[in-house]
C-alpha positions in Angstrom: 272.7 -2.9 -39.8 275.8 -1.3 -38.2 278.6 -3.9 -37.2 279.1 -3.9 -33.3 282.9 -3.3 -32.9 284.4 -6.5 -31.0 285.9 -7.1 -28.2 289.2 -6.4 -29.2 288.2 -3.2 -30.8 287.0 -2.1 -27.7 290.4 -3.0 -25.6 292.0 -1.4 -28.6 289.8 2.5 -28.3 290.4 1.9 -24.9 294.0 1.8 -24.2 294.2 4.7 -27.2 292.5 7.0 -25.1 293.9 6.5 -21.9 297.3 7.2 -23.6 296.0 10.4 -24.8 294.6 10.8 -21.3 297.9 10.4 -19.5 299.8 12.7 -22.6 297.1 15.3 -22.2 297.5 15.0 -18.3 301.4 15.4 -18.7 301.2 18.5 -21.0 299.0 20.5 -18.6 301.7 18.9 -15.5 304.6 20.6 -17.8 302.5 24.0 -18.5 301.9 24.4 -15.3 305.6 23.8 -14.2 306.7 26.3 -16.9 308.2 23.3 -19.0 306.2 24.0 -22.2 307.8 26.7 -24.3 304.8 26.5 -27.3 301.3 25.0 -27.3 300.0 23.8 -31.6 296.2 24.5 -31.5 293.5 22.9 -34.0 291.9 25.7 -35.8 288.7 24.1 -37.4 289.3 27.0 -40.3 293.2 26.9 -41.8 294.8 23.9 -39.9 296.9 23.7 -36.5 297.8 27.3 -34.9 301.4 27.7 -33.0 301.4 29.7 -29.7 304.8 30.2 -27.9 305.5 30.7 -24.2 308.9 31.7 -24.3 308.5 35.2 -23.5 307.1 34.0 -20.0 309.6 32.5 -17.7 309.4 29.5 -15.6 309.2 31.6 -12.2 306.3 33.5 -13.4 304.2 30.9 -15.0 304.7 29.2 -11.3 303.4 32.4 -9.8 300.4 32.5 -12.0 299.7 29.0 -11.0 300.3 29.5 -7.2 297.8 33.2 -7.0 294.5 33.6 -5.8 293.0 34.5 -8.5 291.6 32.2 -12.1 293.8 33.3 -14.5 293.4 31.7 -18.6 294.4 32.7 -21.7 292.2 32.7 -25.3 292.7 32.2 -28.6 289.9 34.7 -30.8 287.3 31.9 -30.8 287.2 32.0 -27.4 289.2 28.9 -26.7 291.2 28.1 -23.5 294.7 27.6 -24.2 296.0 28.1 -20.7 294.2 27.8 -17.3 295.6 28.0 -13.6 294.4 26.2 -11.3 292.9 28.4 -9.3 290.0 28.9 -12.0 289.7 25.1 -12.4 288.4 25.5 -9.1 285.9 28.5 -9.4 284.1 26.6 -12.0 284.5 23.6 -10.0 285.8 21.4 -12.9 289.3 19.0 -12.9 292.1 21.1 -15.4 291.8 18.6 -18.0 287.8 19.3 -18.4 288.9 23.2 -18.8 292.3 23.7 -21.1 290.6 23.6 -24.8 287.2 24.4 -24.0 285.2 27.3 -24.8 285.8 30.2 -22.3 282.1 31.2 -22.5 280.4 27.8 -21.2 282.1 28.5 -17.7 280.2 31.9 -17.8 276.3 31.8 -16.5 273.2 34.2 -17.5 273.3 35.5 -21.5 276.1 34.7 -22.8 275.6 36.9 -26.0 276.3 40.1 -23.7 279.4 38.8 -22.3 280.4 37.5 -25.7 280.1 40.9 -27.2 282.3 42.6 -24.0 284.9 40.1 -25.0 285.3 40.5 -28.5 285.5 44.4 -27.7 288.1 43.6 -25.0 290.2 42.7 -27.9 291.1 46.3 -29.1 290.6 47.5 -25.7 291.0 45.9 -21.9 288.2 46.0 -19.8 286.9 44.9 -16.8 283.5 43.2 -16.3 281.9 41.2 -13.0 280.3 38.2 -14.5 278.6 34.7 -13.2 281.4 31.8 -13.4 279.5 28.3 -12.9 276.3 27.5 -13.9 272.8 29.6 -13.5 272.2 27.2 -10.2 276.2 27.5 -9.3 277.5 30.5 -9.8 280.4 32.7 -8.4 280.9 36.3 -8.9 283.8 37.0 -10.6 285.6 40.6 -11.6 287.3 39.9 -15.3 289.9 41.8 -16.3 290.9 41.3 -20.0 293.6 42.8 -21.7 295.3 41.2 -25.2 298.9 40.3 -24.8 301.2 39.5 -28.0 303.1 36.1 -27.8 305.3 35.0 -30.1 303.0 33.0 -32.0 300.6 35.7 -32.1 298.1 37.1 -29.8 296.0 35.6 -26.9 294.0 37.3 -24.7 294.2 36.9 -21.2 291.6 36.8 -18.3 292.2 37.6 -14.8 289.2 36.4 -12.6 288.8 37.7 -9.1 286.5 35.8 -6.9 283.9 38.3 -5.5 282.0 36.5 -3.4 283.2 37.5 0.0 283.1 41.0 -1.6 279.3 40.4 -2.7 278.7 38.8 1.0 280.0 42.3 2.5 278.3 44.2 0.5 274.8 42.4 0.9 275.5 42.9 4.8 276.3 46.4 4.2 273.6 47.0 2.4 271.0 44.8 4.9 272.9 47.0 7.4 272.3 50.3 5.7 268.5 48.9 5.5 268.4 49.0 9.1 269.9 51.7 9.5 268.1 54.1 7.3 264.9 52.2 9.1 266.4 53.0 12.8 267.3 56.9 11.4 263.7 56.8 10.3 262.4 55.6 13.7 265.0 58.0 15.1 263.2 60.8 13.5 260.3 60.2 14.6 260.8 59.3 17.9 262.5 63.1 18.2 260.3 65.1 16.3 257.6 63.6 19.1 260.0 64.5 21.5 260.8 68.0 20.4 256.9 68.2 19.6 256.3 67.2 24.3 259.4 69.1 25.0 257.4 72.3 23.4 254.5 71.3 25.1 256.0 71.0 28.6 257.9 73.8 28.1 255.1 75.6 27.4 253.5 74.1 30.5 256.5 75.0 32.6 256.8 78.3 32.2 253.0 78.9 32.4 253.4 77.1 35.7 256.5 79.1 36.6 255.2 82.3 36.0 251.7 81.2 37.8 254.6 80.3 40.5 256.3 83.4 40.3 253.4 85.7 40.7 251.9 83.6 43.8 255.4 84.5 45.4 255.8 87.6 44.5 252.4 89.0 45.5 252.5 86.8 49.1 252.9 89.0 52.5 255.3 86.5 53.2 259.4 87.0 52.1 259.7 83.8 49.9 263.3 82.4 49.0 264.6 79.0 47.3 268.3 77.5 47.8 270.1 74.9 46.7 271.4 71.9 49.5 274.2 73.8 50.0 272.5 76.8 51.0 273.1 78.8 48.0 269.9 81.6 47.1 268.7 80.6 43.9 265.4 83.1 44.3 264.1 85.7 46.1 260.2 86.9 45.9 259.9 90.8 45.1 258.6 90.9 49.0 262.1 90.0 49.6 263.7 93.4 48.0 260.6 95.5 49.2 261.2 94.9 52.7 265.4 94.8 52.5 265.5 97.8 50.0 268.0 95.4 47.8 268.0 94.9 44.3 268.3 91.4 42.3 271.6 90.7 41.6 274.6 88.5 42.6 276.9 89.1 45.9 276.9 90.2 49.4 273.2 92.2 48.4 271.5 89.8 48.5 272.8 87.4 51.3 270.5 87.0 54.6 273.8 87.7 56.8 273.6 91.3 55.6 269.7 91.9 57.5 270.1 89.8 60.1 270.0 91.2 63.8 273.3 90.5 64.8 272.2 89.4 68.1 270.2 86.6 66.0 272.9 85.9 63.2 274.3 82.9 65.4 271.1 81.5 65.8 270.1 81.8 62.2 273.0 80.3 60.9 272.9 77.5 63.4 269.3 76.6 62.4 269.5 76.8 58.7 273.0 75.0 57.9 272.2 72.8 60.7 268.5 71.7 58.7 271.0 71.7 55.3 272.8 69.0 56.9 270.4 66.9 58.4 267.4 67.4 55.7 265.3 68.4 58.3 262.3 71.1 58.1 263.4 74.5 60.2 261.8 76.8 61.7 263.0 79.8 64.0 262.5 83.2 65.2 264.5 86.1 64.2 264.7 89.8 63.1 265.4 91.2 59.6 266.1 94.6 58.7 264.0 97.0 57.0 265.2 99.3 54.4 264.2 102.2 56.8 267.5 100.3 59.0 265.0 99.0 61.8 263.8 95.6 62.5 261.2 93.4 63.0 260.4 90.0 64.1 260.0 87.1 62.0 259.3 83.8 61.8 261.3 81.3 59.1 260.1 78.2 57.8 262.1 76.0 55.4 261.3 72.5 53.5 263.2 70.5 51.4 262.2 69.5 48.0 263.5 65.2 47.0 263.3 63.4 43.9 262.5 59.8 44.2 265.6 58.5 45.5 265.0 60.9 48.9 267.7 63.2 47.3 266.8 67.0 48.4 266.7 69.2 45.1 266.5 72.3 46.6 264.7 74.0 49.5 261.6 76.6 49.9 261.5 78.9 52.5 259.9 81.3 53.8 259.5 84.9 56.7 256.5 85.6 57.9 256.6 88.8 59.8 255.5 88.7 63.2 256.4 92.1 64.9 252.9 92.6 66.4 252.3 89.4 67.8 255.7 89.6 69.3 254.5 93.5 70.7 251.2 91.5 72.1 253.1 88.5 73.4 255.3 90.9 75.2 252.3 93.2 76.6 251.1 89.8 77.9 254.2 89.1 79.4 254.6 92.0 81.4 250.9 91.9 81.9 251.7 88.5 83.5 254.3 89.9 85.6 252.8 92.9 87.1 249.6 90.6 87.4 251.9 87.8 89.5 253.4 89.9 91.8 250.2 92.2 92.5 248.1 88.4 93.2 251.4 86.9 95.2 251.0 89.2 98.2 247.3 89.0 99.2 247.1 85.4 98.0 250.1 84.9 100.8 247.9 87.0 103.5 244.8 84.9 102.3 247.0 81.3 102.9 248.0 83.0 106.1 244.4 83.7 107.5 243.1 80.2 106.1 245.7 78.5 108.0 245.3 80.7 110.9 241.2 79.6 111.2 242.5 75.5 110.5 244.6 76.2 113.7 241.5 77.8 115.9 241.5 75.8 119.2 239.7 78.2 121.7 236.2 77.0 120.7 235.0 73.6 119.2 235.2 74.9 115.4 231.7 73.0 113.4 233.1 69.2 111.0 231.6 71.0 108.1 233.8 74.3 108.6 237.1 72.6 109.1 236.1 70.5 105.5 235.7 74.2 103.9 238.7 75.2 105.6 240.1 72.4 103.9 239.3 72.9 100.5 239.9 76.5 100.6 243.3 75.6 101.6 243.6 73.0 98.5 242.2 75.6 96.3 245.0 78.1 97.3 247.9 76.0 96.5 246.6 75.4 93.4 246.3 79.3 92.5 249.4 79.8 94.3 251.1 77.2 91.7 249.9 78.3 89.2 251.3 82.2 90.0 254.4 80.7 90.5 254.4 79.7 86.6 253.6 82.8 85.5 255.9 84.3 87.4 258.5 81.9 86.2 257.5 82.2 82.4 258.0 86.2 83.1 261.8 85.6 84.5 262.7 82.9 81.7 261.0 86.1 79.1 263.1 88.9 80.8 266.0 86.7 81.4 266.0 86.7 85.1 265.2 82.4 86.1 267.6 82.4 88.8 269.4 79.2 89.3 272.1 78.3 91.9 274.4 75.5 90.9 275.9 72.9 93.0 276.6 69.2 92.7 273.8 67.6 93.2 273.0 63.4 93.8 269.8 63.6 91.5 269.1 60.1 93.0 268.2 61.9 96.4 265.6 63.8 94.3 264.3 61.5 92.4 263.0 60.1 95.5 261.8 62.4 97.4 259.6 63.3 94.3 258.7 59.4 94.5 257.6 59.9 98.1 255.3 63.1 97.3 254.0 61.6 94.6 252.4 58.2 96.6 251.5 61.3 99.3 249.7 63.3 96.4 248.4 60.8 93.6 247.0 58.2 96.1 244.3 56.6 93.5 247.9 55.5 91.5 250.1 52.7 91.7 253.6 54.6 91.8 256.4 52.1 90.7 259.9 53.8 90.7 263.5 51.9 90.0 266.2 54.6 91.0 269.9 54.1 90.5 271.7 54.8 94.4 274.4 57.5 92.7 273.0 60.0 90.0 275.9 62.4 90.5 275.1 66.1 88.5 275.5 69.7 88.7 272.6 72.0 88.5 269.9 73.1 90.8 268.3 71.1 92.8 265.0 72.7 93.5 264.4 73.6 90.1 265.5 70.2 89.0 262.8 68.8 91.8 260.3 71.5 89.8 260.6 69.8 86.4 260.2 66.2 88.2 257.1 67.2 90.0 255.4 68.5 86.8 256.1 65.2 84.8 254.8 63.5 87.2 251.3 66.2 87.7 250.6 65.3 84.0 250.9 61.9 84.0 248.4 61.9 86.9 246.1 64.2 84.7 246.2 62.4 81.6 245.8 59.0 83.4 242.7 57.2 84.7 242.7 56.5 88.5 244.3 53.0 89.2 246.9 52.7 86.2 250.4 52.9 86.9 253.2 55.6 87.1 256.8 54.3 87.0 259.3 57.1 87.6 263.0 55.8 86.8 266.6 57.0 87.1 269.4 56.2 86.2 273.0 56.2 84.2 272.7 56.0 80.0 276.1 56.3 78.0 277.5 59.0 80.7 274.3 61.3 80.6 271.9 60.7 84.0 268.3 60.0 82.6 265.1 60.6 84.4 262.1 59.5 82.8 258.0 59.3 84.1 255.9 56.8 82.2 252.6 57.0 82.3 249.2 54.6 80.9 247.2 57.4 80.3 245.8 58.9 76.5 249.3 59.5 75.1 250.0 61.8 72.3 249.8 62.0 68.5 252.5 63.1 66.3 251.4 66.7 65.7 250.8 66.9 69.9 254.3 65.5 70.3 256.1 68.6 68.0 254.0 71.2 69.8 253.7 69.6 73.5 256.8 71.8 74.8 255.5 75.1 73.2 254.4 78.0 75.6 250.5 77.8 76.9 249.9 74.7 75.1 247.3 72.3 76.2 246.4 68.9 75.4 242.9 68.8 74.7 241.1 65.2 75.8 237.2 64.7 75.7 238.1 62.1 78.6 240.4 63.9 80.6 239.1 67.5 81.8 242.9 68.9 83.2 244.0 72.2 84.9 246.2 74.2 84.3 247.9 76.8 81.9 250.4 75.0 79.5 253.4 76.5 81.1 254.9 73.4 82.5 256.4 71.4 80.3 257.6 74.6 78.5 259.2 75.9 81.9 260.6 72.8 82.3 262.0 73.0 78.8 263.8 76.3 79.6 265.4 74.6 83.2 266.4 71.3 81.5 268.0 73.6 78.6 269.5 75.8 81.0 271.5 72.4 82.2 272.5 71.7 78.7 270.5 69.0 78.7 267.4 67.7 76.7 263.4 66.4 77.6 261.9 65.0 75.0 258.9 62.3 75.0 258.0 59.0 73.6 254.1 58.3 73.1 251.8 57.2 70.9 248.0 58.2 70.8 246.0 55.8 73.6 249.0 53.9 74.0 250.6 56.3 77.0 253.7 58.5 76.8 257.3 58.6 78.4 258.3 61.7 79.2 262.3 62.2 80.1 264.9 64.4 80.9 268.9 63.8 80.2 271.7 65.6 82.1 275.3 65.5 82.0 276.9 63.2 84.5 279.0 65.7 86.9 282.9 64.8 86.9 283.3 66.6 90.4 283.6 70.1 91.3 282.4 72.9 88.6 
């Protein structure tokens, strides 16, 4: 049975090895402050093994001590003679438990491969990236061996670079590259479908462009597009039939070269004027042929928007018209010659009817004086309705005579609110006049445009509802307005109301009458540089108004 060492003993071991402890511990403290010139090794083979550091200076062993990177040096079993600090701490161990231990326990995975690098890196340096730690703590390291000669013979020595920030990178380079390559793939994809629905609505557009093309070009119509600033961006083969031009940039191709130049003012007026507001033209005028006359046409334009309400560009087109101008002014003249030939025995006729109303020699029969009556009615009615046509023949030729004066409008306005309590008495006439309505223009035909607002809101009005005629002074413009309760108008009736011989047509309301008033009335109120315009909505009655000027004296 083995003796158990005593208590003594033990003290004895004890204090033995912490003296080697603290020697040990004082040796590496005067290596690493470059105070050991020579280190005696234990070779298990042939006895102890000298190794001199003289050749390496005190300031350089303490900048291998103080740099980032493990640095050691081995005998050719693989031994550590000498060990910074820095690689105490890669393989996580205190100095002590590294200086004198085999280089190749610090190193994880096979060790026979990385033994086999290092006895090669002998006769020649190399570098190798290795495991430092354990196979579950590991660090990646670049080794860089090279042999060195000391005095006491050769060591090699090992230069360990810590790679795992490196390694880190890399991984998120390559997890980046990953994506990457899985984006580029998407990428690709994504634009070969792209470039596959481009080709198809490419395709698609210029079938539809063509298709678009050919409509326009074989139309009666001259068709043209422009941009918002009123630049031609196409013109339909009608187009260069008609004006002899050719495509082609410049002055060629420019409306302002077939224009009338009677209507070239106008022209321009309408269309920049629609450029700037975004609203839909459309106006008369005459282009020129390539024969050098002209002919009458009527120009329609509409804007193109996107979503936002932003106008792309603008359609228009010129429909020629030359005929129905011809007939329209056959029927104007027709009108004329027709007016003045009914004015004089229509005049003679009023003349005898009155003459038999004022028959006092004999008792004339109840029921003759009633015919009398309604003869006479009937006669002011044709006789009104001459008048128009004769007036819608001077506002054709030009000839609408107006004298000018300044007029108190307010004086007018109600003496047209008298006759009309004197001629509508089934209808409650309201009237709120302003006392000075100071303008300059003519009175009569002022009075004219007055008395036919008032006619159609009688017409258009069941017996009983109410007429409200007002006057008075809006932001330095007189405004004179008839409101009415009767069937109102709708919004394609409001656009064309004010057009020659147009008639509202009513199931309820059978009205006389040609459809010249309101558009004589347009042509006196314009003639005052003024405006009428109306304010209705269908079944809910209508406004109808005129705005003048207010006169600043004598003009």
């Amino acid at each position: 049975m083995e003796q158990q060492p005593t208590y003594q003993q033990l003290l004895n071991e004890n204090k033995e090895l912490r003296w080697q402890l603290e020697e040990a511990s004082d040796a590496i403290d005067a290596i690493r402050n470059g105070q050991v010139d020579a280190l005696i090794v234990k070779d298990g083979d042939g006895g102890p093994q000298l190794y001199t550091l003289k050749s390496a200076d005190q300031t350089y062993r303490v900048f291998v001590e103080q740099m980032n990177e493990g640095a050691v040096t081995l005998n050719r079993e693989g031994l550590i003679l000498y060990s910074n600090s820095r690689f105490a701490t890669l393989v996580s161990k205190p100095l002590e438990k590294v200086i004198g231990f085999n280089f190749a326990d610090f190193v994880a995975g096979d060790k026979a491969v990385f033994l086999e690098i290092l006895t090669g890196s002998w006769e020649k340096g190399c570098k190798v990236e290795v495991l430092i730690g354990t196979d579950d703590n590991n660090i990646p390291c670049l080794l860089s061996c090279n042999a060195m000669d000391f005095d006491g013979g050769t060591a090699l020595s090992i230069i360990a670079t810590d790679l795992s920030i490196q390694k880190e990178n890399q991984l998120q380079l390559e997890m980046q590259f990953d994506q990457l390559e899985v984006a580029q793939q998407l990428t690709q994809k994504l634009n070969d479908e792209l470039e596959e629905t481009v080709k198809v609505r490419t395709k698609d557009l210029t079938i539809s462009r063509e298709y678009l093309k050919l409509l326009m070009d074989n139309i009666p119509q001259m068709t043209w597009t422009n941009l918002p600033d009123g630049e031609i961006t196409f013109l339909n083969k009608r187009w260069y039939t008609y004006t002899g031009s050719t495509p082609g940039p410049g002055e060629n191709n420019s409306f302002r070269s077939f224009v009338h130049p009677q209507d070239l003012k106008l022209t321009e007026k309408h269309y920049y004027g629609a450029l700037r507001s975004g609203n839909v033209f459309e106006f008369e005028n005459r282009y020129k042929k390539a024969d050098g006359t002209y002919r009458w046409h009527l120009n329609r334009g509409i804007p193109l928007q996107d979503e936002n309400g932003e106008i792309l560009f603008w359609v228009g087109s010129a429909t020629d018209i030359e005929e129905q101008k011809q007939a329209m002014d056959k029927k104007d003249e027709f009108i004329g010659i027709a007016s003045h030939e009914l004015k004089t025995p229509l005049t003679s006729l009023k003349g005898y009817i009155q003459l038999m109303g004022m028959y006092k020699k004999e008792e004339v029969p109840q029921p003759i004086k009633l015919y009398i009556a309604k003869a006479n009615i009937a006669i002011n009615k044709l006789q009104h309705l001459i008048n128009d046509l004769l007036d819608v023949s001077k506002i054709q030729a030009g000839r609408l005579e107006y004298m000018m004066a300044n007029v108190n409008l307010a004086e007018m306005v109600n003496a047209g609110v008298d006759s009309a309590i004197q001629m509508y008495p089934d209808y409650i006439i309201n009237h709120n006049v302003a006392p000075d309505l100071p303008v300059y223009g003519n009175a009569e035909r002022l009075e004219q445009v007055l008395n036919n607002l008032v006619s159609n809101a009688a017409k258009y009005s069941k017996a009983g509802s109410q007429i409200t005629i007002e006057g008075k002074v809006v932001d330095g413009n007189v405004r004179v307005s008839v409101t009415d309760e009767g069937i109102g108008l709708s919004t394609e009736q409001r656009e064309k109301i004010f057009e020659r011989f147009y008639r509202v047509e009513d199931k309820t309301f059978s009205a006389s009458g040609l459809g010249m008033g309101l558009y004589i009335s347009t042509e006196i109120i314009n003639h005052h540089k003024g405006k009428i315009d109306v304010q209705s909505e269908l079944d809910k009655g209508s406004t109808f108004y005129f705005i003048l000027p207010v006169s600043k004296g004598n003009q």
